[in-house]
N, C-alpha and C positions, 0 to 999 in steps of 0.2 A: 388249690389253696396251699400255695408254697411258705414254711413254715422255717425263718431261717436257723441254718445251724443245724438241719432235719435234713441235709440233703438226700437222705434215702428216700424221702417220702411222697406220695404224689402230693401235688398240688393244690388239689381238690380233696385230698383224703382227709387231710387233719384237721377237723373241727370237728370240737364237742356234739353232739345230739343237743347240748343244752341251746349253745350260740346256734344253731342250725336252725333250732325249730322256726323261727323269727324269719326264715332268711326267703325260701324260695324261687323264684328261676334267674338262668344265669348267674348261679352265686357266684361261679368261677368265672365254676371259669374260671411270669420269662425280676489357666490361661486367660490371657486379655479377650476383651469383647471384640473377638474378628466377626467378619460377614461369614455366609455363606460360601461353602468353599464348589467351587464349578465342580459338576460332574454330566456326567452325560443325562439328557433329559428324556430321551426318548426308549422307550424299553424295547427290550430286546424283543427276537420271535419267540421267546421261549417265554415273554412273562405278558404279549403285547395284546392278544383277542380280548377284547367284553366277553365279562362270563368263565373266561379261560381262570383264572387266578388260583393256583393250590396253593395256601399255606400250612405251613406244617409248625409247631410249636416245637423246639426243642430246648429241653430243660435242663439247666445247669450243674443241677447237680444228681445227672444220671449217670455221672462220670464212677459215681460209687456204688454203692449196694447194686445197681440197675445193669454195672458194666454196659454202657450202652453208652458208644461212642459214637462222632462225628464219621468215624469209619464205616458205623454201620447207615447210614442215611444211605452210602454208595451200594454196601455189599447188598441193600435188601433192594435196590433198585429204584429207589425211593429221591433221589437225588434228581435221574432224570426228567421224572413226573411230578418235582415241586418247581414252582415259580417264584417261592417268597418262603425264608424261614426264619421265624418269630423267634430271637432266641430270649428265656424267660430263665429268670427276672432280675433283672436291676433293680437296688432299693431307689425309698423315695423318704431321705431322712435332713430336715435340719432345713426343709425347705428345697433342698438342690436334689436331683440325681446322684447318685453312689453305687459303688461296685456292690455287686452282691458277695459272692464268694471268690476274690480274687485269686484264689490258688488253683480253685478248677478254669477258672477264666484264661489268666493268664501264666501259669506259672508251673502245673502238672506236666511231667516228662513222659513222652506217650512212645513206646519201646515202636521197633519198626513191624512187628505182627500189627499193633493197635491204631496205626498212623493211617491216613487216608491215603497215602502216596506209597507204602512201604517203607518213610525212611524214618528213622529213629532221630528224636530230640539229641540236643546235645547240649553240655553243662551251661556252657557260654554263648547259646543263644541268645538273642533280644527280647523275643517272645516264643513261649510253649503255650502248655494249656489249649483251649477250647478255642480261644481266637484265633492260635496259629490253625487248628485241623479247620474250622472254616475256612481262611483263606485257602489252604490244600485241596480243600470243595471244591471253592469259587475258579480255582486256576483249571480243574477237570471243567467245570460247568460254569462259562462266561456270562453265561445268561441270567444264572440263579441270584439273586436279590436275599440280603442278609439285612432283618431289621431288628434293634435292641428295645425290647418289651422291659418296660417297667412298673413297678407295683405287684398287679397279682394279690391274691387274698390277703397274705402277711404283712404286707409292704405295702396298702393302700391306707394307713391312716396318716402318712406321709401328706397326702395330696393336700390335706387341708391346709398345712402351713404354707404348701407350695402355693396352694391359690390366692393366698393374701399380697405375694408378688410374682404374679406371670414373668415376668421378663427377665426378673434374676435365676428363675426355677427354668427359660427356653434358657439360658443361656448357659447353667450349669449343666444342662443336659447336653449342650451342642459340643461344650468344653468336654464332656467323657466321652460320648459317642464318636467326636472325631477328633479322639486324641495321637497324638503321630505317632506313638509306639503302636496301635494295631490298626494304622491305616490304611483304610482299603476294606477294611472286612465289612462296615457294617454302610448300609444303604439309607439310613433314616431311622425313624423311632417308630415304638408304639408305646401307644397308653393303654393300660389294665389298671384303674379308678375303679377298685368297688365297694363305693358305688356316690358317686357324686349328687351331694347333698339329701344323702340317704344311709338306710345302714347294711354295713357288711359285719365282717366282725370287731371294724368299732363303728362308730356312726358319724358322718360329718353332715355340720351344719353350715356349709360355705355359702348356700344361694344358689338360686337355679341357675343363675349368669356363672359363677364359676367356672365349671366347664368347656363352654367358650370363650372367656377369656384366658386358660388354659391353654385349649387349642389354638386361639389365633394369633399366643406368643410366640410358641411352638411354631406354627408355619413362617410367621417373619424372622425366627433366626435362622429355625433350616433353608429357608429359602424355596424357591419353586423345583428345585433340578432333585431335592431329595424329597422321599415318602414318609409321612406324617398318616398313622394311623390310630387307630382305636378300639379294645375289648370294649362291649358295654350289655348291659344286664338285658335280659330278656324279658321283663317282668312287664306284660303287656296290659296287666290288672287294669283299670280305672284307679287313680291318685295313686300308684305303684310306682315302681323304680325308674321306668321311664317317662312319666310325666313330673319327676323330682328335678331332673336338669333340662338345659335345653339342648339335648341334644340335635334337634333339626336346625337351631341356629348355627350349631359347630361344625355341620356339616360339611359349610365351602370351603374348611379347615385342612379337612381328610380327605386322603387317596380314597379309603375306605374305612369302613367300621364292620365287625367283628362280632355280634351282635351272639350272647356265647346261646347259645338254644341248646344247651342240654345240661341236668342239672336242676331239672324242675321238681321231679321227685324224690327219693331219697331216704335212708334208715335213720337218718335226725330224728326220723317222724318212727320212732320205734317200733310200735305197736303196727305200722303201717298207717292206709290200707298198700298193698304192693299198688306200684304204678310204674310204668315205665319212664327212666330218668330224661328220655330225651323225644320225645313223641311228635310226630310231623304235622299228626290229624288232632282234633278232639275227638272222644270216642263217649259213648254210652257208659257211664258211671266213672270219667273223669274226676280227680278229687279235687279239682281247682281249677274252672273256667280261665282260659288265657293262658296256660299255662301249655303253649304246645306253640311248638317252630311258626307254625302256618300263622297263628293269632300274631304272635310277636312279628312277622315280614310285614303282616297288614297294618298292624300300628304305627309301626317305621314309616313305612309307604305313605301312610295316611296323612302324617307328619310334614309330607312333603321331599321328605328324603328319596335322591335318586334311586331306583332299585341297582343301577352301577354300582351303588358306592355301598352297597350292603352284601355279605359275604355269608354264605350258608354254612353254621356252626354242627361239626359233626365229635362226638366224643370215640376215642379207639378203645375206649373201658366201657366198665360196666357197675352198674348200682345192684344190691342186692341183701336182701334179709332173710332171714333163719326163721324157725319158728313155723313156717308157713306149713299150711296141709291144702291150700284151694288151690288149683293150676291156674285157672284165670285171674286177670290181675283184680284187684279189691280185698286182697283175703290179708287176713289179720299175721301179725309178727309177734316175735318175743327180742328182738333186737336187729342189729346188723351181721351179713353172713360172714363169713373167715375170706379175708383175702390175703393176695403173697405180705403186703405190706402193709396195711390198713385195715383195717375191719369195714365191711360196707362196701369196697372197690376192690376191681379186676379189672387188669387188663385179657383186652380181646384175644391176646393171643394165647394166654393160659384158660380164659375161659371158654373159647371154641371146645376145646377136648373135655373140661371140667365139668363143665355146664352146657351141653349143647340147646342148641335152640329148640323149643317144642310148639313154640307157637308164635303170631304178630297179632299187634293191636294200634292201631293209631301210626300207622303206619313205620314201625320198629320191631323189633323183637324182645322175646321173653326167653324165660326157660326156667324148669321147676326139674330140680334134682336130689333126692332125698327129701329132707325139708328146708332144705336153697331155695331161691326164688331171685333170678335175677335180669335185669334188660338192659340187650344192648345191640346196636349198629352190626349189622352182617353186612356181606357184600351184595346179597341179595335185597336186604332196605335200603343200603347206601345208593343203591341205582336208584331205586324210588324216590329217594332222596331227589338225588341228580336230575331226574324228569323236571320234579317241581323246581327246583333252582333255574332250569333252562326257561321253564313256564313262566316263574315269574320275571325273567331276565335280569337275573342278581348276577354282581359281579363275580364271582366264583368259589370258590368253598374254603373252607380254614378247618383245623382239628385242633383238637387236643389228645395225645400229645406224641407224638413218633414212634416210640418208645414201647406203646401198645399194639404194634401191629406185627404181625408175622416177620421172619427172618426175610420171607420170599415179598412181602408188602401186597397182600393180601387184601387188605383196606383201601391202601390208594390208589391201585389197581382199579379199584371198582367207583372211587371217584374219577380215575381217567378214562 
C-alpha cells in the first residue's frame, strides 16, 4: 500500500484499521502516437523455463529511510536468481500514466560505494537515480527483465478515469515507459488495479469489462515483443473481488498475472482472531473460507485461466498483533504489534531474530514473543510453497518486496 509522498513506508503498511476492515485478501499487494518499438521476443535462458519465473518487486522509494538500493539486489545475490523485477509504482493520475517520485527515479546522485558498478554519478549526466542503477543491473545481467508496475494501493483510484479511454491511458503509458531518456531499462508494464470494479481504498465502479478493455489497449500499443502483466486480488470468496472483473477474459492480454496471496489476514481486524497473513492450506478454525493461496489458484484455474499465466505470490514480511497471550492462531488482540516502520508489519529479515518462528499452520508460519504474535514465509515454508507451485504448474513465483529479505537472500534462495 504505497502512500505517496511516504516513501519510507511499506506499501502494504499504511492503511487505516478503519479502511482495512472492508478489505480482505490481496488487498496489496511499484510524445506522438508511435508503434511498438522492436525488441527481442524471445527470452533469454535466464527468464525462458515454464514455471522458472522469479519476480521480485522493487520499490521506489527504498532509496530513503530503507537505504536499500539497486546495489543491493547484486550484493545480496538476489540479482542472479530474479528473472523479472517489478519496479513499483508509477502513478495512475488524470487518466494517463505518471512518474511517481521522479527524484528517486531519475534524478538521485548514487556516490560510488552506493552504485551497482562502483562508479559514482556525476553532475551532468543524462540520467541518475534508480533508472540509471537498473540499467548498471541489466548490463551485469543481460538476461534480467525490468517491468514498470503501476498503481499499487495509493495510486489505484487512478484506474477509473483511465478505463473510460483505454487507448489514450495504453498510449500514455507506452509514451513514459519508453521514453528515450531511460531507454532500455524497462521491458514492459505491469498493472496493480486495486481492485477493478470493486473496492480498495477507494472503490470503482467501472464494469466488469473494464479490466479487459484495459488490458487489451495495453497489449495493442506495447505490442507483442514486450511484457504486459498484472497484480490482481486474491479474494476467491463467492461474488468477491475476483468475480467483480473479468479477469479470465484479460487473460490473452498478459504474459502473466500476479495474483497477490498474501494479505488475507491482518491487525485491521484489531481485536484479531490472529491468523496467518498469507496461508497456502485452509486449516481448522480459519476465520474466512477462501481466504488461502490454494482456494484463490483454484478459482483462477477454474476460470479458465492458464496455470502458465498465474504466478505464486509470496510476502518477505510479516503481519502481526500485540495483545495476544494464546500461541495458536485464533487468539484475541488489543491491536497491531510495533514494527520498524508501520505498526502491524515486519520485514523477514528483522523479524527472523525478533520473532522467531514457534510454530506452522496452513502451511506458513507463526511465532508468539512476549505478547507478539506474528506469521510469516521462512525458507522452510517457502519450499512448501514451491512444491505446490511445481504441482500445480504455475508459471513461477513473484514477492513482495526485496527489501525484506536477508543481506545473504535468504528468501530467494529458498524460492530457487
Amino acid at each position: 500500500m504505497h502512500i505517496p509522498h511516504r516513501p519510507r513506508a511499506s506499501f502494504r503498511a499504511l492503511v487505516s484499521a478503519a479502511c482495512c476492515a472492508v478489505l480482505g485478501a490481496g488487498l496489496l499487494a511499484g510524445a506522438g502516437a508511435g508503434t511498438a518499438a522492436a525488441k527481442p521476443a524471445a527470452p533469454s535462458g535466464q527468464a525462458a523455463a515454464a514455471g522458472s519465473k522469479v519476480v521480485g518487486y522493487f520499490t521506489e522509494w527504498g532509496t530513503y529511510d530503507r537505504k536499500y538500493y539497486v546495489k543491493n539486489i547484486e550484493t545480496s545475490g538476489s540479482a542472479a536468481k530474479l528473472t523479472h523485477i517489478n519496479y513499483a509504482f508509477g502513478n495512475v493520475t488524470g487518466g494517463k500514466c505518471a512518474m511517481g517520485d521522479s527524484y528517486a527515479a531519475t534524478d538521485r546522485a548514487y556516490t560510488a560505494a552506493e552504485s551497482v558498478d562502483g562508479v559514482a554519478d556525476t553532475w551532468d549526466q543524462p540520467l541518475r537515480g534508480n533508472f540509471n542503477q537498473l540499467l548498471k543491473l541489466k548490463k551485469q545481467h543481460p538476461g534480467l527483465k525490468i517491468l514498470w508496475s503501476f498503481g499499487g494501493w495509493t495510486w489505484s483510484g487512478g484506474f477509473g478515469e483511465a478505463a473510460k479511454d483505454p487507448a489514450a491511458f495504453a498510449q500514455s503509458c507506452y509514451d513514459l515507459v519508453e521514453n528515450s531518456k531511460w531507454a532500455d531499462v524497462f521491458d514492459g508494464i505491469d498493472i496493480d488495479w486495486e481492485y477493478p470494479n470493486a473496492c480498495g481504498l477507494s472503490c470503482d465502479t467501472s464494469g466488469s469489462a473494464a479490466f479487459k478493455n484495459l488490458m487489451a489497449a495495453l497489449r495493442s500499443k506495447f505490442g507483442s515483443s514486450s511484457l504486459v502483466t498484472a497484480a490482481i486480488t486474491a479474494d476467491a470468496t463467492s461474488g468477491g473481488k475476483i468475480d467483480a472483473a473479468d479477469y479470465a477474459g484479460a487473460a490473452q492480454y498478459v504474459d502473466w498475472y500476479n495474483p497477490m496471496t498474501y494479505d488475507y489476514f491482518g491487525a485491521w481486524d484489531a481485536a484479531g482472531p490472529t491468523a496467518p497473513h498469507s496461508p497456502l492450506d485452509s486449516y481448522s478454525g480459519i476465520p474466512k473460507a477462501d481466504f488461502n493461496t490454494s482456494a484463490t489458484i483454484a478459482k483462477l484455474k477454474g476460470l479458465g485461466i492458464p496455470a502458465s499465466k498465474l504466478l505464486l505470490g509470496i510476502g518477505f514480511y510479516g503481519r502481526g498483533w500485540t495483545g495476544v497471550t494464546q500461541e495458536a492462531p485464533g487468539g484475541t488482540a488489543t491491536g497491531p504489534a510495533a514494527g520498524t516502520y508501520e505498526q502491524g508489519i515486519d520485514d523477514y529479515k528483522v523479524l527472523k531474530t525478533k520473532c522467531p518462528a514457534t510454530g506452522t499452520v496452513g502451511g506458513t508460519a507463526y511465532a508468539k514473543c512476549g505478547s507478539d504474535w506474528w506469521s510469516y514465509d521462512t525458507p522452510s515454508t517457502i519450499a512448501t510453497k514451491m512444491s505446490y507451485k511445481n504441482q500445480q504448474g504455475l508459471g513461477g513465483t513473484f514477492f513482495w518486496e526485496l527489501s525484506g529479505d536477508t543481506a545473504s537472500g535468504e528468501l530467494i534462495n529458498a524460492i530457487n
